[in-house]
PASEBA-1860 file (N, C-alpha, C; in nm, 3 decimals):
! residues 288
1> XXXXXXXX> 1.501/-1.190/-4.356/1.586/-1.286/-4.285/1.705/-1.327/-4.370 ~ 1.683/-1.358/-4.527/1.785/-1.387/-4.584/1.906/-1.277/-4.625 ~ 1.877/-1.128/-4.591/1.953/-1.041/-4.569/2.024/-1.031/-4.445 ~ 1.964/-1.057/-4.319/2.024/-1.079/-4.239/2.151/-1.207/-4.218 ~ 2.064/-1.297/-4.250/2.195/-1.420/-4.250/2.310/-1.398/-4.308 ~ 2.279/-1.332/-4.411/2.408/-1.247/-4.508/2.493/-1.183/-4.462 ~ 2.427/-1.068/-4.346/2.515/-0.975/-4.316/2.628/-1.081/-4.197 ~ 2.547/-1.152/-4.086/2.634/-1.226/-4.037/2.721/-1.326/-4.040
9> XXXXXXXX> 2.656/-1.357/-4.163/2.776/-1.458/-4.229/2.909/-1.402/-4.292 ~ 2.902/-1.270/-4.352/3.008/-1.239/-4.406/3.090/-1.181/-4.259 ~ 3.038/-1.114/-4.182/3.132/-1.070/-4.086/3.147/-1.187/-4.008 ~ 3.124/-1.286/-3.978/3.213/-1.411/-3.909/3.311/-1.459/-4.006 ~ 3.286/-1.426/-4.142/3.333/-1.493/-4.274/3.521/-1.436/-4.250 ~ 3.441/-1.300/-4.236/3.577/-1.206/-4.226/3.642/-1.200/-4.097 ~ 3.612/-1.266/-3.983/3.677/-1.269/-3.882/3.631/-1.263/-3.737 ~ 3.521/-1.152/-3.782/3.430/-1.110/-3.647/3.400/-1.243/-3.562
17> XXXXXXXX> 3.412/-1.225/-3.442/3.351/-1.382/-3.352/3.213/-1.348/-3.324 ~ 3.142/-1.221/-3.274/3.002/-1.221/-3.267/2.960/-1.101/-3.323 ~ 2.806/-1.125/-3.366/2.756/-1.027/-3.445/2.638/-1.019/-3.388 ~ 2.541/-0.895/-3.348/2.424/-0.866/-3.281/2.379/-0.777/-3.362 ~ 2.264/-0.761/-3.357/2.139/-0.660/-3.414/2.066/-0.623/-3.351 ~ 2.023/-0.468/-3.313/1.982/-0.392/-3.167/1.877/-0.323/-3.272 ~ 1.715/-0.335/-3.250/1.643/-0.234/-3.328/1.657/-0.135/-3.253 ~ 1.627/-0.007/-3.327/1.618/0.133/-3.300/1.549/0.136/-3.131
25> XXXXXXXX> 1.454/0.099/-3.157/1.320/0.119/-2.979/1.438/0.099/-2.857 ~ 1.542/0.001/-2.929/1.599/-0.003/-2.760/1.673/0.124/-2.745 ~ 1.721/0.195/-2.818/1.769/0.340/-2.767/1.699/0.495/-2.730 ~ 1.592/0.436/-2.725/1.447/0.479/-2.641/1.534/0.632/-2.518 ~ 1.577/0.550/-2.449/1.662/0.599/-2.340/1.740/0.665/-2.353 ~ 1.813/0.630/-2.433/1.959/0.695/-2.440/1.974/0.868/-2.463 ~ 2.101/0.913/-2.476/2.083/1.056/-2.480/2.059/1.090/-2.663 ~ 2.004/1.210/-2.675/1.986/1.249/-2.838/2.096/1.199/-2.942
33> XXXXXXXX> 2.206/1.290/-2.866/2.332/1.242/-2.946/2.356/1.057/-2.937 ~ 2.315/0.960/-2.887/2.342/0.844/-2.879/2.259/0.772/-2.934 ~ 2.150/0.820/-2.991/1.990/0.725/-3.063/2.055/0.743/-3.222 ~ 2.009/0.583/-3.274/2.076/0.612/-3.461/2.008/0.697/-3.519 ~ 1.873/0.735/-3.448/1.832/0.817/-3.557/1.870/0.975/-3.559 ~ 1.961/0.979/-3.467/2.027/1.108/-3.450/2.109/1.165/-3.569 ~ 2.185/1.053/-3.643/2.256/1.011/-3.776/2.203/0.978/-3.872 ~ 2.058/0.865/-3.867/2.058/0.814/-3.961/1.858/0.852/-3.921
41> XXXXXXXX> 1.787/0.931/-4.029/1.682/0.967/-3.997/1.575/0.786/-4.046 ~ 1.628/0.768/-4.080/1.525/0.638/-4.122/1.594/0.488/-4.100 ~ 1.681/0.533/-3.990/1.781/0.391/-3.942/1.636/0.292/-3.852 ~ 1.675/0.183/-3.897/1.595/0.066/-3.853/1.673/-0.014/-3.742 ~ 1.803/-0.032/-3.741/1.904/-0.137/-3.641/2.014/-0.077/-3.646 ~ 2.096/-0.101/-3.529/2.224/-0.118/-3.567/2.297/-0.260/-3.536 ~ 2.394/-0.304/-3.632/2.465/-0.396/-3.584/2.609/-0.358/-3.520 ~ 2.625/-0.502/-3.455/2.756/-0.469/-3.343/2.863/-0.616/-3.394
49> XXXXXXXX> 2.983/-0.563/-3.417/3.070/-0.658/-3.466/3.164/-0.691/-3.283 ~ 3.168/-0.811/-3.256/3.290/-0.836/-3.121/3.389/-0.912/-3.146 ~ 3.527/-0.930/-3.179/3.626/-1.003/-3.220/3.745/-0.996/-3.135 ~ 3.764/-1.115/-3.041/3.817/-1.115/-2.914/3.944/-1.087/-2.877 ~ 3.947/-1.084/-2.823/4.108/-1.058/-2.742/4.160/-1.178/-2.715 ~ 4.279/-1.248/-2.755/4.339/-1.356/-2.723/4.378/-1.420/-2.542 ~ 4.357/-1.485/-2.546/4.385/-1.558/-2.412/4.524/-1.561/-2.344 ~ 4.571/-1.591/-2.455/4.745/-1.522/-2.381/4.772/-1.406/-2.364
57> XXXXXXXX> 4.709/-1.278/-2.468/4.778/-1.157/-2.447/4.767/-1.135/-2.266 ~ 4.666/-1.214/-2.228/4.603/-1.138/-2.116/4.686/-1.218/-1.990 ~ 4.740/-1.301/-2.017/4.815/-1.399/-1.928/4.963/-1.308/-1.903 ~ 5.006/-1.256/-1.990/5.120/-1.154/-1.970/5.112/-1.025/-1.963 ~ 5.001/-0.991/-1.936/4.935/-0.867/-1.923/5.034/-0.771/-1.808 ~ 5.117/-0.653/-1.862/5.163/-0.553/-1.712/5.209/-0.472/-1.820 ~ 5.309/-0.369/-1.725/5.389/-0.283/-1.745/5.485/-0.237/-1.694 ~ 5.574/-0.130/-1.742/5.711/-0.142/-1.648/5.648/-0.104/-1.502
65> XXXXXXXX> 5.555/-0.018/-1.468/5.457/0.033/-1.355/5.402/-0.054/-1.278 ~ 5.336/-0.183/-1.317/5.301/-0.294/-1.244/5.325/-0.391/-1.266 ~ 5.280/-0.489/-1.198/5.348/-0.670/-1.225/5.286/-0.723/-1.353 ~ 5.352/-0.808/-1.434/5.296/-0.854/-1.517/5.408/-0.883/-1.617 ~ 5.418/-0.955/-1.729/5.579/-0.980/-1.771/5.585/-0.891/-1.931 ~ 5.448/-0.858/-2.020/5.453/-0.772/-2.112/5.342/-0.692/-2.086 ~ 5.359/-0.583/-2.185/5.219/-0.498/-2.181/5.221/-0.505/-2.416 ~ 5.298/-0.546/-2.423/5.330/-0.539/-2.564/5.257/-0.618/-2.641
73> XXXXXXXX> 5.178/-0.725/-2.612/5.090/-0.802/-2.680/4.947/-0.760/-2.683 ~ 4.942/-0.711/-2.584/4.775/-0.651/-2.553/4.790/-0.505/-2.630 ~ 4.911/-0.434/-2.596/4.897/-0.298/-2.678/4.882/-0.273/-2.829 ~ 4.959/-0.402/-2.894/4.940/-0.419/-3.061/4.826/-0.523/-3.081 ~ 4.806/-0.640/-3.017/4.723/-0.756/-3.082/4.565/-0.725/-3.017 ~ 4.594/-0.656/-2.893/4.445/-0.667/-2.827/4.389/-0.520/-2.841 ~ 4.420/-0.433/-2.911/4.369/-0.285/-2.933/4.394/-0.263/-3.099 ~ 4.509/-0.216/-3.136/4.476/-0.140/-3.313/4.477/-0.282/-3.410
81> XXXXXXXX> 4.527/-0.389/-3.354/4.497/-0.433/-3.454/4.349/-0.517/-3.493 ~ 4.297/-0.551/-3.352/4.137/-0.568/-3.335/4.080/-0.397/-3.375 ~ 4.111/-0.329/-3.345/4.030/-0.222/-3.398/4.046/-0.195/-3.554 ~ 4.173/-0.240/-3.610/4.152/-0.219/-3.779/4.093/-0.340/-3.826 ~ 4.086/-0.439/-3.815/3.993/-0.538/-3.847/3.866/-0.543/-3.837 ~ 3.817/-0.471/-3.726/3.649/-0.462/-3.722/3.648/-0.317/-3.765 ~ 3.743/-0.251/-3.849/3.687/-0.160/-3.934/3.675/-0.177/-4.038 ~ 3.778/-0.300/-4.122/3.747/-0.378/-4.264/3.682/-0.452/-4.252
89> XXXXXXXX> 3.574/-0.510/-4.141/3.489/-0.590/-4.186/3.394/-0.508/-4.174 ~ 3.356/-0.378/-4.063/3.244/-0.321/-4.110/3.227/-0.246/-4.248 ~ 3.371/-0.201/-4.321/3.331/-0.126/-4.410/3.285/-0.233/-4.550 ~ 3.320/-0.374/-4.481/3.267/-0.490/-4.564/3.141/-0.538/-4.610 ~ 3.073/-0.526/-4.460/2.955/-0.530/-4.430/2.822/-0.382/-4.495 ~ 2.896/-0.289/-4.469/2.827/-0.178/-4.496/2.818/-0.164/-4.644 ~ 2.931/-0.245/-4.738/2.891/-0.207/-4.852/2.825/-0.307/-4.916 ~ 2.833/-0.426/-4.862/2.670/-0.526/-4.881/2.529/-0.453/-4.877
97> XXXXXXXX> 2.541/-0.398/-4.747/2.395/-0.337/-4.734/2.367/-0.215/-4.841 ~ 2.489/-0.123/-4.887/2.480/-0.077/-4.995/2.425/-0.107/-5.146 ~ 2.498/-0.198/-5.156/2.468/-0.267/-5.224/2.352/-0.315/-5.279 ~ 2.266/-0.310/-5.180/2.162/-0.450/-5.128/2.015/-0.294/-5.157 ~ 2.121/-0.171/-5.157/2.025/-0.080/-5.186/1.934/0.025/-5.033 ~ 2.055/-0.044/-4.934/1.978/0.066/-4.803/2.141/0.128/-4.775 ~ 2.113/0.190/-4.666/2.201/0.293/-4.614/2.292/0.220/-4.534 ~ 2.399/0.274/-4.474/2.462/0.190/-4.389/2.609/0.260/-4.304
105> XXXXXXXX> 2.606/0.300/-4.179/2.727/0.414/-4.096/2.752/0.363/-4.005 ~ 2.919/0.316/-4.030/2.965/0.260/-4.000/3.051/0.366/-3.856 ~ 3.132/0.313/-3.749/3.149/0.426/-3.670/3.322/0.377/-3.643 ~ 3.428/0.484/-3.598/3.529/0.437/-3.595/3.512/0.374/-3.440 ~ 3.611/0.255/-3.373/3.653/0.217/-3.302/3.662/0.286/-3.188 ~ 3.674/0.189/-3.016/3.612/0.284/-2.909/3.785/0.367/-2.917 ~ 3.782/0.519/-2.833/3.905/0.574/-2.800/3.933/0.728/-2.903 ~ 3.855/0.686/-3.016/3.898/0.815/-3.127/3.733/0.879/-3.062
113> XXXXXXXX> 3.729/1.017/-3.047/3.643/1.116/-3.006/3.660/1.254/-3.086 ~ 3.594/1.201/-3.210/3.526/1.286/-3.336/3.488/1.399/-3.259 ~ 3.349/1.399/-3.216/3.212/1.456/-3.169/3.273/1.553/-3.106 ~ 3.334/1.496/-3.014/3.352/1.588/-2.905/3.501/1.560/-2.796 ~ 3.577/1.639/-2.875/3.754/1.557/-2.842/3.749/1.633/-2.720 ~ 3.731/1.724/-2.702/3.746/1.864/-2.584/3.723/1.749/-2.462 ~ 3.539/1.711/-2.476/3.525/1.622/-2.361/3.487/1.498/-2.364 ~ 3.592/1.440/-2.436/3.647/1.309/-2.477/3.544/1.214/-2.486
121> XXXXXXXX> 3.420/1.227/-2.560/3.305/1.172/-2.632/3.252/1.142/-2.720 ~ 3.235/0.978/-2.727/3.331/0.917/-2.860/3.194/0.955/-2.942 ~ 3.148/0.901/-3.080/3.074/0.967/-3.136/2.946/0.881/-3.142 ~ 2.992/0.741/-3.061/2.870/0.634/-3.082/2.911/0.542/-2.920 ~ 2.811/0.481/-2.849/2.874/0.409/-2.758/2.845/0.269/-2.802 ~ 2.967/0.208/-2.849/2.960/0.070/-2.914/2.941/0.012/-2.782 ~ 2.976/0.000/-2.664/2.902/-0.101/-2.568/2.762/-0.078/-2.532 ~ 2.691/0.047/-2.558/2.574/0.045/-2.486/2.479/-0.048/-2.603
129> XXXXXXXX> 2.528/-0.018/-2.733/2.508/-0.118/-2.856/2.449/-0.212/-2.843 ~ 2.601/-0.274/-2.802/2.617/-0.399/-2.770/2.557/-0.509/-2.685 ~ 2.507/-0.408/-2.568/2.426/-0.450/-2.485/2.280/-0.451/-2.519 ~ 2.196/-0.365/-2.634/2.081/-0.328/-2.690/2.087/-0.481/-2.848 ~ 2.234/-0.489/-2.892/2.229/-0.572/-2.988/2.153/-0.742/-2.922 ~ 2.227/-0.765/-2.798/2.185/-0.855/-2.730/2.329/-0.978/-2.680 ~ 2.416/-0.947/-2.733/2.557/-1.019/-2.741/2.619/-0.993/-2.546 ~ 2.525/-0.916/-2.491/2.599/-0.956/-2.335/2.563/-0.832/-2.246
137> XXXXXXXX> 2.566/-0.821/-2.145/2.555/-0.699/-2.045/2.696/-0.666/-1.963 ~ 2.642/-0.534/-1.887/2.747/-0.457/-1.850/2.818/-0.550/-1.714 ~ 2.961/-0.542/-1.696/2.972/-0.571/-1.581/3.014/-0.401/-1.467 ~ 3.007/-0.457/-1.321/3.046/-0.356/-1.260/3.183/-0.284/-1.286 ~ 3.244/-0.272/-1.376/3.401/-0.265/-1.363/3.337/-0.140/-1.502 ~ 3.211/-0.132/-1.571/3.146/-0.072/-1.651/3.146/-0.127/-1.832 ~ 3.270/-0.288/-1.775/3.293/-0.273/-1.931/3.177/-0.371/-1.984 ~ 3.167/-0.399/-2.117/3.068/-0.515/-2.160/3.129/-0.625/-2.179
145> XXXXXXXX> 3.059/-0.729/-2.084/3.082/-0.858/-2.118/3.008/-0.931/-2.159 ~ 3.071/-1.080/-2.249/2.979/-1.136/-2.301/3.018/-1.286/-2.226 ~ 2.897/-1.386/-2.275/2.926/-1.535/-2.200/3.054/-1.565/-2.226 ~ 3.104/-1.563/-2.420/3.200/-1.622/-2.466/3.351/-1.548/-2.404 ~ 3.381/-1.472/-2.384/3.501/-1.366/-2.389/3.513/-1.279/-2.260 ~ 3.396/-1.252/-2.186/3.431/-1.159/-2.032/3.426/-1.022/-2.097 ~ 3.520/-0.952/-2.061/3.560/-0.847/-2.085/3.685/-0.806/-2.214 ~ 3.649/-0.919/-2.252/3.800/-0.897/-2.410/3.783/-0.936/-2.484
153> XXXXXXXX> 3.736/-0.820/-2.545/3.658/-0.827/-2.696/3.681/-0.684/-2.749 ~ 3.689/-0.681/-2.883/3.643/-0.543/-2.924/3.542/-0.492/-2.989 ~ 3.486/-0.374/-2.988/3.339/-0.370/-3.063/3.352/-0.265/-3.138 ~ 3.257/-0.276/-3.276/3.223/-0.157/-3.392/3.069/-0.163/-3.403 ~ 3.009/-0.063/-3.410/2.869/-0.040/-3.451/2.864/-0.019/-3.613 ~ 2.745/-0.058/-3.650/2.682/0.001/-3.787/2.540/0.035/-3.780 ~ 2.503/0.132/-3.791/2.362/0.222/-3.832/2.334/0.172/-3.949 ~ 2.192/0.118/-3.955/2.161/0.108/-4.155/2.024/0.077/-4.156
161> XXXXXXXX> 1.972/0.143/-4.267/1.843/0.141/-4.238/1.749/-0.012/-4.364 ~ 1.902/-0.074/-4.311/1.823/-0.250/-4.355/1.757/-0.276/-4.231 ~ 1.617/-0.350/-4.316/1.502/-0.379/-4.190/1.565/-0.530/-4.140 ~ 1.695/-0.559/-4.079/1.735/-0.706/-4.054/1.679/-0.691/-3.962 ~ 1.692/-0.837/-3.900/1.621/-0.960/-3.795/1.660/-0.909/-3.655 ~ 1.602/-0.827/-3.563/1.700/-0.792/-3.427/1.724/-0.962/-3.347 ~ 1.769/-0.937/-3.264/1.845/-1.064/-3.169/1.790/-1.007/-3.021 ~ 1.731/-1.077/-2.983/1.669/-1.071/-2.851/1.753/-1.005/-2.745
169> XXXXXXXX> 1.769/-0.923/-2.617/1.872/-0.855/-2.536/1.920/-0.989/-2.449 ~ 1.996/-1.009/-2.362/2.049/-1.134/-2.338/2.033/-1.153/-2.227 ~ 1.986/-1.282/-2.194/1.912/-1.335/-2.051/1.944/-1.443/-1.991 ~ 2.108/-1.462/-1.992/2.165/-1.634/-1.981/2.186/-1.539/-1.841 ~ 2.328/-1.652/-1.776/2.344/-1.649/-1.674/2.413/-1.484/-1.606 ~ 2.414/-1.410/-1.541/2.467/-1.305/-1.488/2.620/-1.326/-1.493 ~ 2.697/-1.251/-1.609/2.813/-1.199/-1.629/2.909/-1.176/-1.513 ~ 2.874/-1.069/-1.419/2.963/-1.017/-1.347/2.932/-1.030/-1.230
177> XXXXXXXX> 3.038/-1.147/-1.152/3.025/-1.195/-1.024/3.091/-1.167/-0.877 ~ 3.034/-1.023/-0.842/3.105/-0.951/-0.765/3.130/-1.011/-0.638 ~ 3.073/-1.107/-0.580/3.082/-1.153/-0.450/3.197/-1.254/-0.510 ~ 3.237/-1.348/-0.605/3.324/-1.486/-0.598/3.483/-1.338/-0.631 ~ 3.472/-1.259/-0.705/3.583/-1.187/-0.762/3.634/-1.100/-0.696 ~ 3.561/-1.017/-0.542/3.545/-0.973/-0.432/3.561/-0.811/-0.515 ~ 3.554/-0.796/-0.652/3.575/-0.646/-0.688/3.690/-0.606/-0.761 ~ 3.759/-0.759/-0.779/3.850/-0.732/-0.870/3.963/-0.622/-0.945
185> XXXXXXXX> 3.823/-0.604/-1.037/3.849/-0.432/-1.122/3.852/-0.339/-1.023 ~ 3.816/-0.283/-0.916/3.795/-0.143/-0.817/3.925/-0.172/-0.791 ~ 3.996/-0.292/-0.723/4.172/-0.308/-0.645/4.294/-0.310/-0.768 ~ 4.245/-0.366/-0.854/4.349/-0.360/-0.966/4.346/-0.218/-1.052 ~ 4.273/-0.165/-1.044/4.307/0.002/-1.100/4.416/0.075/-1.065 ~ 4.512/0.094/-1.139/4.626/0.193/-1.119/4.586/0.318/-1.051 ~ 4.502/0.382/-1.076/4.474/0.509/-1.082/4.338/0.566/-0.948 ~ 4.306/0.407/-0.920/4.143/0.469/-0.833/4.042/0.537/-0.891
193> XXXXXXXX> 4.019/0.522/-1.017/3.939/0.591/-1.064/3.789/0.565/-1.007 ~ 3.746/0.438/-1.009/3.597/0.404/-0.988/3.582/0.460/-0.862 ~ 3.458/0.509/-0.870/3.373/0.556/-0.738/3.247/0.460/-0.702 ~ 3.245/0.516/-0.568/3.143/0.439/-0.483/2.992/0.403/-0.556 ~ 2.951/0.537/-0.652/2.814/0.584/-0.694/2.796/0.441/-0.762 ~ 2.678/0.412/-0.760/2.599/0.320/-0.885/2.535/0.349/-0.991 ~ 2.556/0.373/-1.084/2.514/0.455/-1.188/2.391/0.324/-1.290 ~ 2.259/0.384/-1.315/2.229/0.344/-1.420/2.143/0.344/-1.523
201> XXXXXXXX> 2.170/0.247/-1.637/2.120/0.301/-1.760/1.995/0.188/-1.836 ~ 1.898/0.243/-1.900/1.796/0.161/-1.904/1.811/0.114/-2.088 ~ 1.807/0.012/-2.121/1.796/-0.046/-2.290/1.675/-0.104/-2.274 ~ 1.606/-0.096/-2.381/1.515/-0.139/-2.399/1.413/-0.184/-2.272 ~ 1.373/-0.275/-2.259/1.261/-0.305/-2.147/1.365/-0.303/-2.020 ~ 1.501/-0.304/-1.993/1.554/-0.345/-1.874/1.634/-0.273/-1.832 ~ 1.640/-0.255/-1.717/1.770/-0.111/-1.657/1.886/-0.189/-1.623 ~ 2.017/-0.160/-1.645/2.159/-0.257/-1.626/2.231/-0.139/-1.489
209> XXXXXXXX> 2.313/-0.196/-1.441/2.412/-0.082/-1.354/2.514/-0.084/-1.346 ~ 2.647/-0.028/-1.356/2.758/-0.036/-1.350/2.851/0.070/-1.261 ~ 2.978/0.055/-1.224/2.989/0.144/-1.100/3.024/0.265/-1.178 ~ 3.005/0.393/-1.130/3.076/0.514/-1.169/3.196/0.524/-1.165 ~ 3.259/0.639/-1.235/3.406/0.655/-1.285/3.438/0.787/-1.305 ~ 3.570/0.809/-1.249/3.658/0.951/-1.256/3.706/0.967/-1.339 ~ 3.600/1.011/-1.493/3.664/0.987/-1.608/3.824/1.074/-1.619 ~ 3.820/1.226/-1.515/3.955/1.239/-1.577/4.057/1.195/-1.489
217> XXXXXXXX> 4.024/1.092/-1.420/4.151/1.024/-1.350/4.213/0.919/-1.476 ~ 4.103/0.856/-1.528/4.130/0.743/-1.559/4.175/0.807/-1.720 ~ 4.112/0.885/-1.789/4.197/0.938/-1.903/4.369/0.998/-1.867 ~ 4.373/1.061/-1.714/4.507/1.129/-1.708/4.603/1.015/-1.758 ~ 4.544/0.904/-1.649/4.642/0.792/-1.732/4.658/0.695/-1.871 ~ 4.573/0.720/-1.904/4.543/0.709/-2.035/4.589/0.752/-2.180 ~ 4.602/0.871/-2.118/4.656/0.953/-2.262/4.759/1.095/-2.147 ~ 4.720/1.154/-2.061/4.807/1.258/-2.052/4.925/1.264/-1.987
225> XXXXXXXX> 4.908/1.120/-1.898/5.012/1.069/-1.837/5.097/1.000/-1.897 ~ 5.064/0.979/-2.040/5.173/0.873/-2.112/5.255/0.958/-2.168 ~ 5.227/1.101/-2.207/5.284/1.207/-2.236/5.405/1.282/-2.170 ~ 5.372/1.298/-2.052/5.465/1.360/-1.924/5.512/1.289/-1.841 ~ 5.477/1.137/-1.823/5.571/1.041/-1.753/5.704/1.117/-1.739 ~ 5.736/1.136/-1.592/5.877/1.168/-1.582/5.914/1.296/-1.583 ~ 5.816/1.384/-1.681/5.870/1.502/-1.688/5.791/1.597/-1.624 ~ 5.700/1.550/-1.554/5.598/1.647/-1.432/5.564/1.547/-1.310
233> XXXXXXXX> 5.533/1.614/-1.217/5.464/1.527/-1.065/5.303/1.550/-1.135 ~ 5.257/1.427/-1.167/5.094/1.429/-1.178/5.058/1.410/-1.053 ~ 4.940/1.508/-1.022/4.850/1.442/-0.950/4.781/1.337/-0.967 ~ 4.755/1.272/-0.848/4.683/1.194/-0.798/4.536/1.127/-0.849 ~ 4.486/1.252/-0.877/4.337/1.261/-0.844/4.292/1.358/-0.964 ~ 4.330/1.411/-1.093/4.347/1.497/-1.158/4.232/1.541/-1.196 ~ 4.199/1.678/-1.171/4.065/1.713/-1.274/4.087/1.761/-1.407 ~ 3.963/1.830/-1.505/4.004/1.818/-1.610/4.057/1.938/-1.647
241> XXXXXXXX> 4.042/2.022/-1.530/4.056/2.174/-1.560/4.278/2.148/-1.538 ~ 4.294/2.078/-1.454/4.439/2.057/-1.389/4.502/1.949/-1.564 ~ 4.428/1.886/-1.623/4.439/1.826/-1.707/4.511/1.922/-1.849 ~ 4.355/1.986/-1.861/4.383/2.073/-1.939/4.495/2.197/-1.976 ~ 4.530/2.234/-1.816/4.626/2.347/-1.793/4.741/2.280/-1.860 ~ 4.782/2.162/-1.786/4.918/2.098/-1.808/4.926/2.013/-1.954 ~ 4.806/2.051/-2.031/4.894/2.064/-2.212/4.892/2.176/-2.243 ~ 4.815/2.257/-2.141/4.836/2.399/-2.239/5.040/2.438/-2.192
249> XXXXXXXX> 5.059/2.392/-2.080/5.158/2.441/-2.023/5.304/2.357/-2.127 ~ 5.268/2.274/-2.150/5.350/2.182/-2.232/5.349/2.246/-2.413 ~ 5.228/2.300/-2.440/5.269/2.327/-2.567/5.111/2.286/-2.628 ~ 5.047/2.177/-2.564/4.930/2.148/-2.695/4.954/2.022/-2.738 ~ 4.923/1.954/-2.769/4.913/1.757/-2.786/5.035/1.767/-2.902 ~ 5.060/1.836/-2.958/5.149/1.822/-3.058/5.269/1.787/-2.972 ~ 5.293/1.930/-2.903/5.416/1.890/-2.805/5.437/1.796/-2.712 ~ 5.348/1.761/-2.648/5.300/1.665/-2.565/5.372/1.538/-2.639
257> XXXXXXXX> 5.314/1.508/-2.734/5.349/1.416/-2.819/5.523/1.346/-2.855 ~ 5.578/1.504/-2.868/5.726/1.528/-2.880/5.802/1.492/-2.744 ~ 5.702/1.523/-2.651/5.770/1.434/-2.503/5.743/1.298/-2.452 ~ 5.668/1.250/-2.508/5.614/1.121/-2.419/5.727/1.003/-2.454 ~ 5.702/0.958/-2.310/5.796/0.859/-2.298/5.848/0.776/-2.393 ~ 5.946/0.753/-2.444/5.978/0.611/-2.625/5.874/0.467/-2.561 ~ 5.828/0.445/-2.446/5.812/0.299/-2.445/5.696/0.331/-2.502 ~ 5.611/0.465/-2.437/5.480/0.495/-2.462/5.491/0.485/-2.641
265> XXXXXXXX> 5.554/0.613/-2.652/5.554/0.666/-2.845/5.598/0.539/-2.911 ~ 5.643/0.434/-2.870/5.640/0.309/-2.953/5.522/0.240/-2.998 ~ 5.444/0.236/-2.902/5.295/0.166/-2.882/5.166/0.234/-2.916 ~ 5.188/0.386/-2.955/5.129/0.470/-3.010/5.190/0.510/-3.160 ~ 5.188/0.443/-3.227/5.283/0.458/-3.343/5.144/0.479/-3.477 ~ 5.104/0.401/-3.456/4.966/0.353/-3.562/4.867/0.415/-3.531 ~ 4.794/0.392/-3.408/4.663/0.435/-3.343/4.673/0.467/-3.242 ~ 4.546/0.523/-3.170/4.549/0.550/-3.011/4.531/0.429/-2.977
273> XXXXXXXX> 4.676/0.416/-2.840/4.592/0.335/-2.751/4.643/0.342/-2.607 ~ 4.575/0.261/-2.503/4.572/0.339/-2.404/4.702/0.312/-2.350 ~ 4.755/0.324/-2.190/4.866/0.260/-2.114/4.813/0.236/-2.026 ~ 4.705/0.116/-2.000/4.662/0.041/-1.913/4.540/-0.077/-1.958 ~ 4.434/-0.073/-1.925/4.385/-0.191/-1.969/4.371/-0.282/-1.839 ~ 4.416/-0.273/-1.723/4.391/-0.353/-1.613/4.278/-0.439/-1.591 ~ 4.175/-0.313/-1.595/4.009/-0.372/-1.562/3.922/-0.455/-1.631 ~ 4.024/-0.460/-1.788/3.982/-0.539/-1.894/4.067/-0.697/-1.868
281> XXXXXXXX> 4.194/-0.662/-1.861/4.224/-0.789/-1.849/4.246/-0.869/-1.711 ~ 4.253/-0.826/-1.631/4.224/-0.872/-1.518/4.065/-0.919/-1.498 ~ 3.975/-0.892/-1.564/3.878/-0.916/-1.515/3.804/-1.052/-1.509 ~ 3.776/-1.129/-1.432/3.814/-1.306/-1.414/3.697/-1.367/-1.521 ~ 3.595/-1.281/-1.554/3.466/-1.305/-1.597/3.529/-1.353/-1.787 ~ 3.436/-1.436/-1.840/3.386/-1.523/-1.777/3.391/-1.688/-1.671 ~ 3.261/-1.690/-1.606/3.310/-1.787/-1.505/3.308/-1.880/-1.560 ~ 3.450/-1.991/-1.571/3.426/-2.131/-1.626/3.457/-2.216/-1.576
END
């Protein structure tokens, strides 16, 4: 316990707003590649760092594409620079537990896809984590919310095979209130990505559900559409094979790169990040 208090004290110390601890059993379920011990053969927990998204970025939340008066606060304050911060505090954290004489793997931030870039699969799912750490459940829109923050937050995992204190999965009031919000996230999507299907996934003792998604609709705009803005008719509805053609046809992400729009290549300067964010910040949760 007094290792544990440690670890969460220094990452609130350093900035983090919530910190959870998910033992191993709750990833019971999950796929091979997604269990810690896939990485870490004698991993005991992982912890989950969440450090929020500001309240204003989200009040000026748009783009030149939709209503809203910036997209420039959420693209620097509510993505790379929450994502380099909960990577100096995990690599903060991880070298305590080093320290301390156990192991400790730390994972980069959601959006970079190590594992498997081809089919854009990141190498750890810090929300399913998150939801196993105990810090909040899924809403329908698929993202994780917590009581404190809704949907705007950012998250980092750590694998380590310190035997800390897990944190119970979370059992307050129901997060995501589809009847008062009438669906919110499904009408505010640029792109239509979400589908009808109900998809779901079981942590530990409890099964959660969240709606399904056209992942390569919602990546076209994401990353391949920020590229060719302007300089191709995207479809609509894009698959990944139509995805794929049109960088091969462009040259390959390098070139791609060499075309994308200046508002885009401004905001992509440092890190990946996306050109949208709707479902996150629009999303009304939490209810207060």
């Amino acid at each position: 316990m007094k290792l544990t208090d440690a670890v969460k004290a220094l990452a609130i110390r350093m900035g983090a707003d919530l910190v959870g601890i998910a033992p191993v059993d709750r990833f019971e379920y999950a796929p091979e590649e997604g269990k810690p011990h896939y990485y870490m053969g004698d991993a005991s927990c992982v912890i989950v760092l969440a450090t929020r998204i500001l309240k204003g970025i989200t009040n000026v939340h748009g783009s030149y594409e939709e209503e809203g008066k910036t997209m420039g606060p959420y693209m620097w304050y509510g993505y790379p620079v929450l994502n380099w911060a909960n990577s100096w505090i995990a690599t903060q954290v991880s070298k305590l537990l080093e320290d301390t004489g156990y192991k400790a793997l730390p994972f980069p931030p959601a959006g970079f896809h190590y594992r498997n870039p081809e089919k854009g699969l990141p190498d750890f799912s810090h929300r399913h984590a998150a939801v196993a750490a105990g810090l909040g459940e899924f809403g329908h829109n698929r993202l994780f919310l917590t009581p404190q923050f809704g949907a705007r937050q950012r998250l980092l995992s750590i694998i380590t095979s310190a035997p800390l204190e897990p944190d119970p999965l979370y059992n307050g009031e129901k997060l995501c209130n589809r009847e008062k919000c009438k669906d919110l996230c499904i009408k505010v999507c640029p792109m239509a990505a979400y589908e009808d299907e109900v998809l779901s996934v079981k942590i530990g003792d409890r099964v959660f559900e969240y709606a399904g998604l056209n992942s390569a609709t919602c990546w076209w705009h994401a990353i391949v559409g920020k590229y060719l803005r302007g300089t191709e008719e995207l479809p609509r509805y894009p698959t990944s094979e139509q995805i794929q053609e049109l960088m091969e046809k462009a040259g390959g992400r390098e070139k791609l790169v060499e075309k994308m729009n200046p508002w885009d290549k401004a905001m992509s300067m440092f890190t990946y990040v996306p050109t949208c964010g709707a479902c996150l910040t629009k999303c009304p949760a939490p209810w207060t």
